[in-house]
C-alpha positions in Angstrom: -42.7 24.3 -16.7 -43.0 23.8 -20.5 -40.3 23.8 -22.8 -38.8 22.5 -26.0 -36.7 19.2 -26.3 -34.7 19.7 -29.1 -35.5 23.6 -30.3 -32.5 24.2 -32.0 -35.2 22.7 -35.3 -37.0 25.5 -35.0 -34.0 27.5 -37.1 -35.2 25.4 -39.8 -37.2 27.7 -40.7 -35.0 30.1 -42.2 -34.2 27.5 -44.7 -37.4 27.7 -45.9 -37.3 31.3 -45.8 -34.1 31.4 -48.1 -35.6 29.0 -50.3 -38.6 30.7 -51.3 -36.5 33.9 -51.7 -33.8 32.2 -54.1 -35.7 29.3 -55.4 -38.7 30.4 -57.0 -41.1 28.2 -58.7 -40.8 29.3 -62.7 -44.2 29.6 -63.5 -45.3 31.5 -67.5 -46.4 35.1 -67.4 -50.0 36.3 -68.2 -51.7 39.8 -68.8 -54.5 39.9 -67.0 -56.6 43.3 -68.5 -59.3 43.4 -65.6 -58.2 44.2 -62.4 -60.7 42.9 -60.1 -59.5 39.2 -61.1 -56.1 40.3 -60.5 -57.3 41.3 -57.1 -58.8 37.9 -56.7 -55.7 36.3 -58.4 -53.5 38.2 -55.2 -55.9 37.6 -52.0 -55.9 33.7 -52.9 -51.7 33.7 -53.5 -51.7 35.7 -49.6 -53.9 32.9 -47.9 -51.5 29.9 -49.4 -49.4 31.8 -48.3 -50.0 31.5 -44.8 -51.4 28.2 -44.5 -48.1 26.7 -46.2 -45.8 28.4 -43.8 -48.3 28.0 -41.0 -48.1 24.3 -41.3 -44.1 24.3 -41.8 -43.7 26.3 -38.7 -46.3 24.3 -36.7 -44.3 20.9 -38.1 -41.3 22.3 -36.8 -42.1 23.0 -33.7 -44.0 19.5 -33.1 -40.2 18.1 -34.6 -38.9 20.3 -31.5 -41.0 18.2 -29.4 -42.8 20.7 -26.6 -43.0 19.1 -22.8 -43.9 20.0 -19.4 -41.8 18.9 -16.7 -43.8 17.4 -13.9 -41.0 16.0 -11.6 -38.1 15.1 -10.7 -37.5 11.5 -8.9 -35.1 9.2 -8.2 -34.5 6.0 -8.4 -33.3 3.4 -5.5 -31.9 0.5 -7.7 -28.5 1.4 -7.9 -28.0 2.5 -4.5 -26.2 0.5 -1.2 -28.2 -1.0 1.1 -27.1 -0.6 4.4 -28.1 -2.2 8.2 -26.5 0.5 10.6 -25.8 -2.1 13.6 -25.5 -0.4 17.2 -24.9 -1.0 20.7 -27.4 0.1 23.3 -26.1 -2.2 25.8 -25.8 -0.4 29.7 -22.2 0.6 29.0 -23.6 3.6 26.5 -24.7 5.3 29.8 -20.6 5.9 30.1 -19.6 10.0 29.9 -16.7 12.1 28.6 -17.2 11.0 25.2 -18.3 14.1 23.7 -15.8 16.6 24.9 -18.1 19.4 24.0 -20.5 18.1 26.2 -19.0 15.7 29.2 -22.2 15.1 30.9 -23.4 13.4 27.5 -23.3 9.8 27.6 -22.3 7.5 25.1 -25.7 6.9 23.1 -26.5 10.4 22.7 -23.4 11.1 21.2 -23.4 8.0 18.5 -27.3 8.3 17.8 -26.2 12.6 17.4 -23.9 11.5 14.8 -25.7 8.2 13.0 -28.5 10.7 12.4 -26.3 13.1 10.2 -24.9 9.8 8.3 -28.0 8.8 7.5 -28.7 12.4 5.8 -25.9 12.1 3.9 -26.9 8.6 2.3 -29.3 10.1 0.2 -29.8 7.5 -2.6 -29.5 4.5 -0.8 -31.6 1.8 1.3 -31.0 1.9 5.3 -31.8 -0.2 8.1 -31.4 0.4 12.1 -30.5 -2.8 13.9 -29.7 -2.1 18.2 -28.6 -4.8 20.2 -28.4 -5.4 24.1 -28.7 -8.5 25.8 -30.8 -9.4 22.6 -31.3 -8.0 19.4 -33.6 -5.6 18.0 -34.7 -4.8 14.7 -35.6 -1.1 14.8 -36.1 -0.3 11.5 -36.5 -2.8 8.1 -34.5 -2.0 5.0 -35.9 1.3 3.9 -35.7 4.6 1.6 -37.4 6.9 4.8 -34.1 8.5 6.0 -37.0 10.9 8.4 -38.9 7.5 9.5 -35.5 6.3 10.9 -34.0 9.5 11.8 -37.3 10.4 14.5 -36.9 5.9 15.4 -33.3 6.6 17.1 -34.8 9.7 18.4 -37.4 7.0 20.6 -34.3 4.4 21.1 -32.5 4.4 24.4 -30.0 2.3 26.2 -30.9 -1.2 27.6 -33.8 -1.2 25.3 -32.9 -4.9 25.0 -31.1 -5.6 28.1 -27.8 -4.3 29.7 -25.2 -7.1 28.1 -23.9 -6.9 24.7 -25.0 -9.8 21.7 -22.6 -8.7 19.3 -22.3 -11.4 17.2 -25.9 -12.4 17.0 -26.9 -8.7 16.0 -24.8 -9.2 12.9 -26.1 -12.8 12.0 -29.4 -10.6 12.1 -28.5 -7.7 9.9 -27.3 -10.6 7.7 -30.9 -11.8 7.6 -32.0 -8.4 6.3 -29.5 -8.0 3.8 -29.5 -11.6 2.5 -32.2 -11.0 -0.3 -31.2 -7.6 -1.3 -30.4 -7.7 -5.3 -28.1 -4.6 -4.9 -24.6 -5.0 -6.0 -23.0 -3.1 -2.5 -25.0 -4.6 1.0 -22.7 -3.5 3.7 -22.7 -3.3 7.6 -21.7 -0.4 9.9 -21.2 -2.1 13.7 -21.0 0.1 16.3 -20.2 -1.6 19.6 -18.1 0.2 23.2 -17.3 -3.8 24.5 -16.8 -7.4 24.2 -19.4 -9.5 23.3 -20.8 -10.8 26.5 -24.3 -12.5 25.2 -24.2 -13.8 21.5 -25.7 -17.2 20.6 -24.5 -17.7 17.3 -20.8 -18.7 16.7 -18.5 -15.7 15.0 -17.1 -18.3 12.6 -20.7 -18.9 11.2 -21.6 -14.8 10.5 -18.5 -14.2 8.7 -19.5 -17.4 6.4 -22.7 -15.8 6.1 -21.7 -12.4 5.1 -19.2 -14.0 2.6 -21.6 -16.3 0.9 -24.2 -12.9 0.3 -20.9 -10.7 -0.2 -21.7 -8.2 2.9 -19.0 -5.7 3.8 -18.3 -5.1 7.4 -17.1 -2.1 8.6 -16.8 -2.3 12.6 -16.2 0.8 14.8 -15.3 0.5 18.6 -15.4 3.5 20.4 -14.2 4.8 23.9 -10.7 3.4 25.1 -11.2 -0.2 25.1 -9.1 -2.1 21.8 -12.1 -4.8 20.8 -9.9 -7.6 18.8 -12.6 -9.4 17.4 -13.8 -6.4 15.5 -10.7 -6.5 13.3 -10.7 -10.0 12.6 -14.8 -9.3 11.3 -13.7 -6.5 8.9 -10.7 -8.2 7.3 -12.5 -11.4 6.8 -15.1 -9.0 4.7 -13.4 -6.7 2.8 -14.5 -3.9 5.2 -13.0 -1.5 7.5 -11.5 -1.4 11.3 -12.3 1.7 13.3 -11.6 3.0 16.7 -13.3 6.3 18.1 -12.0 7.8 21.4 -14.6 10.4 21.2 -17.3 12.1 19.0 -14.9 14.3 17.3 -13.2 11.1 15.8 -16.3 9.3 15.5 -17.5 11.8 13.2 -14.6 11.4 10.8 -15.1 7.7 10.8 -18.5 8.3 9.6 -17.7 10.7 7.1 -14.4 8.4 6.3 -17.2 5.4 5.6 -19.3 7.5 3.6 -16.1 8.3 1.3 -15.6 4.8 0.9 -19.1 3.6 0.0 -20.5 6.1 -2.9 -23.4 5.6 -4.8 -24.6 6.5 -8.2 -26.8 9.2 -7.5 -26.3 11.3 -10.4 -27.4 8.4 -12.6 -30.4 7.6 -10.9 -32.6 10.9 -11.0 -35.4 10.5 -14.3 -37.6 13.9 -15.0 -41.0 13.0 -15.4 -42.2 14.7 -18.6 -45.7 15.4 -21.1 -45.2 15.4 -23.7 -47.5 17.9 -26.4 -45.8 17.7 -30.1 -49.0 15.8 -31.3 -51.1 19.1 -31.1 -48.8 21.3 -33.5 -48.4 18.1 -35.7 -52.1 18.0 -36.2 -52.7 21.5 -37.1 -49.8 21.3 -39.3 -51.6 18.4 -41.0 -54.7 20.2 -41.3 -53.0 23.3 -42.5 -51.3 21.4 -45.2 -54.4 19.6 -47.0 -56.7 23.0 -46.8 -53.5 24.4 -48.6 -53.3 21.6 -51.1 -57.3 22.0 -51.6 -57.4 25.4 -52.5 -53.8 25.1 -54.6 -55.6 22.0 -56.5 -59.1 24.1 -56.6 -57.5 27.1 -58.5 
């Protein structure tokens, strides 16, 4: 799509317009008695003429600067990076969560809803972490929302065991975001139980995520009060949340994605070519044939 940068230069023109009209060049006044070099006199006077305000016109509209817009794309840098962290441990195979659909288990329900976060994050970095008996990374820090989305299509529960290793999923989506330069690195862990497999000592992930200022948002879902996921978010400036079912578990999401806003408006550039140089030339050539035949008369 071409267009003009700045076209509002192109008025310019009248000026020049106005200025040959009210300032005229005092020149003296001859009698010429043979009309043929009067004719000659006139067809010279029309082709300056042109070329002078051919070359101001083109000069004004290489000053307007004529593009064509190639693209549009943005730019990751000042976006969040994210590690979504969640349970596939055997109790996801638990029911009733989804009240539209009671025969739906657990996993199906969060994986529903994850998948419609992840849209929504549109200018930032995401990674999938799952953890069972043992933890999984599913998916490295990434901008390929449709890579991740069809990734917890494949997952399923007890991919890495029935337990639940809590603790040591987060010391691992600590890992990921460790070397991240972005200002905001935050956590979203997802868990329905107690942590019944972990390695690493709690005390020694919430040092971690302090040191390499990760936020922790923790979400327990179904009826169960997990105390340990409180203690995780206060320590890290992040958020406790409890879902009883989807309905509330969407909120949370949508409550999280309130929260944690990127810049997106300031990190879209317009890929542009740019073409003043072409009128600019022609101007210049314009202008010395015009100041050749001026000088040659």
């Amino acid at each position: 799509m071409y267009s003009l940068e700045f076209p509002y230069l192109l008025l310019f023109v009248f000026v020049f317009i106005l200025s040959e009209y009210f300032f005229k060049e005092k020149t003296s006044t001859f009698y010429f008695p043979h009309l043929n070099i009067l004719k000659k006199v006139s067809y010279n006077h029309i082709l300056l003429n042109i070329l002078k305000y051919s070359s101001i016109v083109l000069l004004l509209l290489a000053l307007s600067s004529p593009i064509k817009k190639l693209d549009t794309k943005i730019i990751k840098n000042d976006g969040i990076d994210i590690v979504l962290d969640l349970d596939t441990s055997g109790s996801m195979r638990a029911i009733g969560f989804n009240r539209n659909n009671l025969e739906e288990n657990r996993w199906l329900a969060v994986s529903n809803i994850v998948k419609d976060f992840i849209k929504q994050r549109v200018n930032d970095n995401i990674a999938l972490v799952v953890f069972g008996s043992s933890v999984m990374t599913a998916s490295p820090i990434s901008f390929d929302k449709e890579a991740q989305i069809e990734i917890l299509s494949y997952l399923d529960i007890a991919i890495v065991g029935e337990q639940t290793a809590m603790i040591d999923s987060l010391a691992s989506s600590i890992k990921i975001l460790k070397d991240s330069k972005n200002k905001s690195k935050i956590i979203v862990l997802l868990t329905d139980g107690e942590d019944t497999a972990s390695q690493i000592p709690l005390s020694v992930v919430i040092k971690l995520a302090k040191k390499y200022s990760i936020k922790i948002y923790t979400i327990s879902i179904g009826n169960r009060k997990i105390r340990v996921l409180n203690e995780i978010s206060s320590q890290t400036n992040g958020k406790s949340y409890r879902a009883i079912n989807s309905e509330s578990l969407e909120n949370i999401y949508k409550d999280i994605n309130l929260l944690e806003k990127s810049k997106i408006n300031k990190n879209k550039i317009t890929l542009k070519e740019y073409y003043f140089f072409y009128p600019l030339l022609l101007s210049i050539i314009l202008l010395i044939t015009y100041i050749y035949l001026k000088n040659r008369d």
